[in-house]
Wavefront OBJ file of the C-alpha trace (Angstrom):
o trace
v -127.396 51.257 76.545
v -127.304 54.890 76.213
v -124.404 55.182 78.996
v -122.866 52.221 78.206
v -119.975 53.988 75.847
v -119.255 56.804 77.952
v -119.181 54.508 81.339
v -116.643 52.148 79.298
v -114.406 55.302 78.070
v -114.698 56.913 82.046
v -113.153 53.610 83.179
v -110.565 53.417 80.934
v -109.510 57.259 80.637
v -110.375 58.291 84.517
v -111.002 55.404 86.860
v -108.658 52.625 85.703
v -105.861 55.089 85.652
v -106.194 56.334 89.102
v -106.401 53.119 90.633
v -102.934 52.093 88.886
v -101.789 55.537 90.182
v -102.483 54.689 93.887
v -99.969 51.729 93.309
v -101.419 49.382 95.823
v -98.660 46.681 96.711
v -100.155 43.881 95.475
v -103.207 44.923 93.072
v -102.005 43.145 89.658
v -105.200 43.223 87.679
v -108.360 45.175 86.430
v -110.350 43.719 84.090
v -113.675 45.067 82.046
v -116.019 42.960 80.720
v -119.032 44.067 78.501
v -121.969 41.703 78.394
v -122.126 40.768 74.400
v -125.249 42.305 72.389
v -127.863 44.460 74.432
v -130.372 42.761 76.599
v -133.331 44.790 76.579
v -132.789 48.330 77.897
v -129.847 47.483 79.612
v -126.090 46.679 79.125
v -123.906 44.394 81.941
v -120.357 45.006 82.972
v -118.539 43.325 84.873
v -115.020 44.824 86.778
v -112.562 41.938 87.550
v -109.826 43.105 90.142
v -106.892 41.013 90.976
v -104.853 40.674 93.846
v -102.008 38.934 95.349
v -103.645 38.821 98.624
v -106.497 40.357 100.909
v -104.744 43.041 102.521
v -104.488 44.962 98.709
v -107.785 44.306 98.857
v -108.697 46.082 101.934
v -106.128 48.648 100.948
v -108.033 49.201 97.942
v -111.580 49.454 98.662
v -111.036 50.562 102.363
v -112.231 48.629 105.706
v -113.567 45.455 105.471
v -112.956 45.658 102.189
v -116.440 44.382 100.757
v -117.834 47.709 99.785
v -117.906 48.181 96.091
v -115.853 51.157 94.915
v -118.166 52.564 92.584
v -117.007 56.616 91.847
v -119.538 59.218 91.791
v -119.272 60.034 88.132
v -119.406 56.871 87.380
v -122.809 56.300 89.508
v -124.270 58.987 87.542
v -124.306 56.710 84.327
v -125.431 53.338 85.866
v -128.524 52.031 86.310
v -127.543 49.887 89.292
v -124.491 48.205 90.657
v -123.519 45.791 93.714
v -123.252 47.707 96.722
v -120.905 44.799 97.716
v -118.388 43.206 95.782
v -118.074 39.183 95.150
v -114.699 37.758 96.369
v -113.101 34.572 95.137
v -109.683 32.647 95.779
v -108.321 31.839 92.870
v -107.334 28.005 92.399
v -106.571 26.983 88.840
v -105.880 28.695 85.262
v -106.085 25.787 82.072
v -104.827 28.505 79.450
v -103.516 27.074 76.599
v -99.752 26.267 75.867
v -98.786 29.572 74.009
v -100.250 31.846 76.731
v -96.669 33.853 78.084
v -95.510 33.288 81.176
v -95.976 36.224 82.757
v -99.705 37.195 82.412
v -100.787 33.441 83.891
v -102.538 33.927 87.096
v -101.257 31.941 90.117
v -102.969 30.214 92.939
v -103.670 32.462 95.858
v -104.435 35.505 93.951
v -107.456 36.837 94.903
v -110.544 38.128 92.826
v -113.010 40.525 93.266
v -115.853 41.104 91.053
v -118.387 44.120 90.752
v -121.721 43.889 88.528
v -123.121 47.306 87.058
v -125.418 48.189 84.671
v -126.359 51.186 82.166
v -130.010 51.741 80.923
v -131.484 53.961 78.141
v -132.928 56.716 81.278
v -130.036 56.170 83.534
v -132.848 55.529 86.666
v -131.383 54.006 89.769
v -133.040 50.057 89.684
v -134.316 49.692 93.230
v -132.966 46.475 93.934
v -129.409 47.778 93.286
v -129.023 50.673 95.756
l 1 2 3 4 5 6 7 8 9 10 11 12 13 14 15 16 17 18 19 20 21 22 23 24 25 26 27 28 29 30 31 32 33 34 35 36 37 38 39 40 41 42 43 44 45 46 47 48 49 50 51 52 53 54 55 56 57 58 59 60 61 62 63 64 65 66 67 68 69 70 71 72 73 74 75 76 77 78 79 80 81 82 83 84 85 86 87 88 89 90 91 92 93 94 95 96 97 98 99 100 101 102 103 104 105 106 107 108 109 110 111 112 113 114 115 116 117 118 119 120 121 122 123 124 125 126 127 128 129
């Protein structure tokens, strides 16, 4: 968990920025999730990116799109990440009533999801290079 802070404040103050400043036509969504309490030596994060369609996708992370886009600096402070990223369709949202209009997700958005982790040395795991 050593890295864990800084990775969280590089997202926020350096990566999540200049992804909203490349203005991709249709990227709507990043989300950061932080696995609650510390699980041994390691904490989990997971980056939810949402998009109208695939094409934002592939304009984001490049090519196929299935490569995760993991920044150098923020390599340097994980422990291991997916080399690929999960993709998803989105199908249904059940929020409750009082949720505003306008941050509701909509059918045919699609998802992408990217699993790092930090640990106390910052090694490289071998089964996520």
């Amino acid at each position: 968990p050593e890295h864990a802070d800084a990775y969280v404040e590089l997202l926020n103050e350096t990566i999540v920025p200049a992804i909203a400043e490349r203005e991709i036509a249709g990227h709507r969504t990043t989300e950061i999730w932080r696995e609650r309490g510390d699980v041994g030596d390691e904490v989990q994060f997971v980056t939810l990116m949402t998009f109208d369609h695939w094409d934002a996708v592939r304009d984001f992370a490049g090519g196929d799109g299935v490569g995760s886009v993991v920044p150098p600096a923020a390599r340097s402070l994980l422990s291991r990440f997916d080399e690929y990223s999960t993709h998803f369709d989105f199908i249904a949202s059940h929020e409750t009533p009082d949720v505003d209009q306008q941050h509701r997700r909509r059918p045919g958005h699609a998802t992408t999801k990217t699993r790092a982790g930090t640990d106390r040395q910052g090694d490289q795991s071998e089964d996520y290079r």
